[in-house]
C-alpha positions as CSV (number, residue, x, y, z in Angstrom):
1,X,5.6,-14.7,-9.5
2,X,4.6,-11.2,-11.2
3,X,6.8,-8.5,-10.1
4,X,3.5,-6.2,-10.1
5,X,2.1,-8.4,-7.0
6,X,5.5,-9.6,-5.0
7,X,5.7,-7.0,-2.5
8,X,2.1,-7.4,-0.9
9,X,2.5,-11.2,-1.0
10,X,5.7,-10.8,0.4
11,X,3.5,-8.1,3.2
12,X,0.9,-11.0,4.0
13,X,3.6,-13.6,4.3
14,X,5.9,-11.8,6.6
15,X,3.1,-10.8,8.8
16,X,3.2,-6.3,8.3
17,X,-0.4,-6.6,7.7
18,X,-1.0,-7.2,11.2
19,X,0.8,-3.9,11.9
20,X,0.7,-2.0,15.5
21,X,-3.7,-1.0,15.8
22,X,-2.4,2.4,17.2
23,X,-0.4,3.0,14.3
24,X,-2.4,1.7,11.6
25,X,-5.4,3.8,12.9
26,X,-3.2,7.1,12.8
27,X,-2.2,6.2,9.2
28,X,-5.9,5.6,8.3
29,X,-6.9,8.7,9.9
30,X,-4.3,11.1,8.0
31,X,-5.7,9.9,4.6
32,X,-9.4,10.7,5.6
33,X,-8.6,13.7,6.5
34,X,-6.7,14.6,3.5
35,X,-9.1,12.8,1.3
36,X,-12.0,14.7,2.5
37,X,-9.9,18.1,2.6
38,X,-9.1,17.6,-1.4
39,X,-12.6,15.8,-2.5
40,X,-15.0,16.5,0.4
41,X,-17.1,14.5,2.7
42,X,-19.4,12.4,0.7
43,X,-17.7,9.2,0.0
44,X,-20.2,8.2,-2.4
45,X,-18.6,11.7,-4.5
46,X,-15.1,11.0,-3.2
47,X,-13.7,7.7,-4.3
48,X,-10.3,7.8,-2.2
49,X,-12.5,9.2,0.9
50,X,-14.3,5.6,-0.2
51,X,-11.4,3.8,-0.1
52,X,-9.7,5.1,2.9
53,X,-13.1,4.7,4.8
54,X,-13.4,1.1,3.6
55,X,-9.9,0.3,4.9
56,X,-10.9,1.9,8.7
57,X,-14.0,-0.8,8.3
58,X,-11.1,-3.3,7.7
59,X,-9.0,-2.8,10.5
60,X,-12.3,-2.1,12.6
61,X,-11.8,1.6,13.1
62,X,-14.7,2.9,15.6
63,X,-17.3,4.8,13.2
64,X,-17.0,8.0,15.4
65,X,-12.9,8.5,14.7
66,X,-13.9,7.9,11.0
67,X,-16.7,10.6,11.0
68,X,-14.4,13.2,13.4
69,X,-11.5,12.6,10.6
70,X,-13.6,13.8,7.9
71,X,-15.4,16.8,9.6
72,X,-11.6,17.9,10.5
73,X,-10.6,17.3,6.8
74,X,-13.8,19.9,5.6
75,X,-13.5,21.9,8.1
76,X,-16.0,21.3,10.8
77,X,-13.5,20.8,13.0
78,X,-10.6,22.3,13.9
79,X,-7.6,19.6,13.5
80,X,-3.8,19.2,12.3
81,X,-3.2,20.3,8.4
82,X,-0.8,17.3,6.6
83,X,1.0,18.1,3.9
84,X,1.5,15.1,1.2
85,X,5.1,14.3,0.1
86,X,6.8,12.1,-1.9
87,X,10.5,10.8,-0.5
88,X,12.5,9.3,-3.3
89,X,15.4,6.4,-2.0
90,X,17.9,3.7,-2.4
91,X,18.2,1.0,0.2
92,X,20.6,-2.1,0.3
93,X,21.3,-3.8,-3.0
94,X,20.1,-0.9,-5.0
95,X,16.8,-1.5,-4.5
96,X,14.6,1.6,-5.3
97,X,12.6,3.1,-2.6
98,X,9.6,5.3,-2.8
99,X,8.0,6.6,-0.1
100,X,4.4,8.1,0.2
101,X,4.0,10.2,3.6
102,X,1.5,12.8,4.9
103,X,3.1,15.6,7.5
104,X,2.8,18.4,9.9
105,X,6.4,19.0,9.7
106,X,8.5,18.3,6.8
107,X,11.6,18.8,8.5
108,X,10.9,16.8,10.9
109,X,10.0,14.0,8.7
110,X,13.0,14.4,6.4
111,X,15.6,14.1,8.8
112,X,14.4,10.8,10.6
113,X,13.7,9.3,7.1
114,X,17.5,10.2,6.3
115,X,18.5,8.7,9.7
116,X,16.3,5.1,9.3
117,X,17.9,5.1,6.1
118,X,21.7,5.6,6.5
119,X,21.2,2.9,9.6
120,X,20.4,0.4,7.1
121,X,23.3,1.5,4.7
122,X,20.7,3.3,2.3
123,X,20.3,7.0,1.5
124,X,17.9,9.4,-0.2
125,X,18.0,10.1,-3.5
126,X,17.1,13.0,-5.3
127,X,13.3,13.9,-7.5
128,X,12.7,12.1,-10.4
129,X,15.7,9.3,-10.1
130,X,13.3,6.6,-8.5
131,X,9.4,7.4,-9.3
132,X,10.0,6.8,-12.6
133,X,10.4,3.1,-12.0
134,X,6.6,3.1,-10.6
135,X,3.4,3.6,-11.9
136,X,-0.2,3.4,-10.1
137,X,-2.3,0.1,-10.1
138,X,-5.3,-0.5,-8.5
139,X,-4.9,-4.4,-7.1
140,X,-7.7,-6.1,-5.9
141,X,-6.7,-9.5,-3.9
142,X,-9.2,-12.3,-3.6
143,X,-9.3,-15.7,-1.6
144,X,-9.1,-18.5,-3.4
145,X,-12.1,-20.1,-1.8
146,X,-14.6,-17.4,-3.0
147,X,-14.4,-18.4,-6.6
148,X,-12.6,-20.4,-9.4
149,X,-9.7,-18.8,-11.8
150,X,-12.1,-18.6,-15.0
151,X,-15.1,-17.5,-13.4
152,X,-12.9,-14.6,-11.8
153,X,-10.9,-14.4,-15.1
154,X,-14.3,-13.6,-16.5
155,X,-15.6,-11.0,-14.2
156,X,-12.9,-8.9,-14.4
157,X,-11.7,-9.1,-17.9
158,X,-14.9,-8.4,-18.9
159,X,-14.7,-5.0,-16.3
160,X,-11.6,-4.2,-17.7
161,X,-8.7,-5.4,-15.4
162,X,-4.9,-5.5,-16.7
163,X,-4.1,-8.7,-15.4
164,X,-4.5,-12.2,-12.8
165,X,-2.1,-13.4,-11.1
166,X,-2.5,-17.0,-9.2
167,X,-0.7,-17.3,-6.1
168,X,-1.3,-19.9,-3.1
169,X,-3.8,-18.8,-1.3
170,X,-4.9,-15.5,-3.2
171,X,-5.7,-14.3,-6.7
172,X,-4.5,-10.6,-7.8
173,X,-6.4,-8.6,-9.8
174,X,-4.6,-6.0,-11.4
175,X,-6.2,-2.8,-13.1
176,X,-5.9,0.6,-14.6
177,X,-6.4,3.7,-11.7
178,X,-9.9,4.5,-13.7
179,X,-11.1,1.0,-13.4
180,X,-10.6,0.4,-9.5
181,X,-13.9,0.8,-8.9
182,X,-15.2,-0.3,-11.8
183,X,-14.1,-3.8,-11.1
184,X,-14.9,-4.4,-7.5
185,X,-18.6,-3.3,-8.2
186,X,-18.4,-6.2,-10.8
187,X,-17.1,-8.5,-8.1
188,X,-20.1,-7.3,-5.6
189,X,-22.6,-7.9,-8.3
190,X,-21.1,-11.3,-8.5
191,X,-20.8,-11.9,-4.4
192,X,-17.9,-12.3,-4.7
193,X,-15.9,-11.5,-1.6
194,X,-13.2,-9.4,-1.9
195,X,-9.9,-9.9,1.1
196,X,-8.0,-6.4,0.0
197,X,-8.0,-4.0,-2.2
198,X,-5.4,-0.2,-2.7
199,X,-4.6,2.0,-5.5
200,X,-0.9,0.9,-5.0
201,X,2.6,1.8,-7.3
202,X,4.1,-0.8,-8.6
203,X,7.6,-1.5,-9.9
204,X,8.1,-1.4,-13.9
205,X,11.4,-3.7,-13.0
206,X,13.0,-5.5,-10.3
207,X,15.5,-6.3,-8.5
208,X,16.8,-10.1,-7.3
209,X,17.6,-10.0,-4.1
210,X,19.9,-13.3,-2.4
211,X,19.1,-14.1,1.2
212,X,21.9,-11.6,3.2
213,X,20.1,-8.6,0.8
214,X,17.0,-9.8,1.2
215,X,16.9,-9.8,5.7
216,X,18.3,-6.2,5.1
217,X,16.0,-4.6,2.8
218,X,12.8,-6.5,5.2
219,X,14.4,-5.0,7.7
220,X,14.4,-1.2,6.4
221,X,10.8,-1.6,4.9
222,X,9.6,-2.6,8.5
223,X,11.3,0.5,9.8
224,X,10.1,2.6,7.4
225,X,6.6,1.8,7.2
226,X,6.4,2.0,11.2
227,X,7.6,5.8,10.8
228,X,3.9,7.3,12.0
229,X,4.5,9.8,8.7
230,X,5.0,7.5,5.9
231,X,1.8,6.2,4.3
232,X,3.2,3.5,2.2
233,X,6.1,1.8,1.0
234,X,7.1,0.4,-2.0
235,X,10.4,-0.9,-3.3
236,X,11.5,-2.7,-6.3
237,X,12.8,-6.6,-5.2
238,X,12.1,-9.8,-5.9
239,X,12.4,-12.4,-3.2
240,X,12.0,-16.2,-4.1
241,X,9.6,-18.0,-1.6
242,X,12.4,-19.7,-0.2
243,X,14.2,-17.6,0.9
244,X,11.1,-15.8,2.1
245,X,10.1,-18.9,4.0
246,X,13.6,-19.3,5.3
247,X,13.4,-15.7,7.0
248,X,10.2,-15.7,8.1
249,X,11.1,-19.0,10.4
250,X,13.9,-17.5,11.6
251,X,12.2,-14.0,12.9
């Protein structure tokens, strides 16, 4: 399997999709404020206000928090100012963490990111050391039952995607930032359903992971991600399926 794809097949298997509603709602929230605070309101002008309002419709956000997050993000309402940082890490094995997080206090945030950490016997690293090893994709997952692989192959070639990757259930459509939306318009146009899609970093190279590694490194990702500050997580391992499949039993 692609190391550009293995994390969020590894999300969907283990189950953090269907993350706390309270939680995911907050983290929704944060970016559609800050999305509308950098790019303004209209979401047909503001592609990440687009995508972060497409992701509340996902997770069934009520329309009136979406519209109270924006006016707060322009300015039409008073409401909390975030501040966007990037946190830089290395968790068990070596594996490269970076973390995306939106805050009210940095501070705050720093010191309970350094203390989830150094639980799991990782720590954070400094500026530079671990971003390089990422770079920004746009992936765009869809079910295997809404099309065939050469029809899709077709479609998105043709709209400029990087790559396909075949899993069980899923295809991955990988692309270039500047083509995000280029390419799910060209899957609407074709009806053709799409189950996820994020402007997502990816990891240039990875890291193998055996089964003891593998449980700890699940384990700190979970943590992490459930931190109400951090946006997204992203590290650079490689679990085979098995061993996956193994864990996931034994949750």
């Amino acid at each position: 399997m692609s190391g550009h794809s293995k994390w969020s097949t590894i999300k969907r298997k283990k189950g953090a999709l269907d993350a706390k509603r309270g939680r995911t709602f907050t983290k929704i929230i944060k970016e559609i404020q800050v999305a509308a605070k950098m790019g303004g309101g209209d979401e047909n002008a503001n592609p990440r206000l687009r995508t972060a309002i497409q992701a509340a419709k996902a997770a069934n956000m009520p329309l009136i928090n979406v519209e109270r997050a924006i006016k707060k993000g322009t300015g039409e309402l008073e409401g909390t100012v975030y501040e966007e940082i990037n946190y830089e890490a290395y968790g068990p094995g070596g594996v490269a963490i970076l973390m995306e997080s939106m805050t009210d206090n940095k501070n705050r945030t720093v010191s309970e990111i350094r203390h989830i950490l150094s639980r799991a016997g990782g720590n954070l690293a400094t500026a530079g050391s671990v971003a390089y090893n990422f770079e920004k994709k746009g992936i765009i997952t869809v079910d295997k039952k809404a099309c065939t692989e050469d029809d899709l192959l077709l479609i998105v070639t043709d709209a400029g995607a990087d790559d396909l990757t075949v899993e069980e259930e899923f295809y991955e459509v990988s692309v270039e930032p500047h083509s995000f939306e280029i390419v799910k318009k060209a899957l609407n146009a074709s009806s053709i359903a799409i189950a996820e899609s994020s402007i997502t970093m990816v990891p240039k190279t990875t890291v193998k992971l055996d089964e003891k590694a593998a449980q700890k490194i699940l384990s700190l990702m979970d943590a992490l991600e459930e931190h109400e500050d951090i946006q997204n997580v992203y590290g650079n391992f490689d679990i085979d399926d098995a061993i996956l499949n193994k864990l996931q039993e034994n949750a």
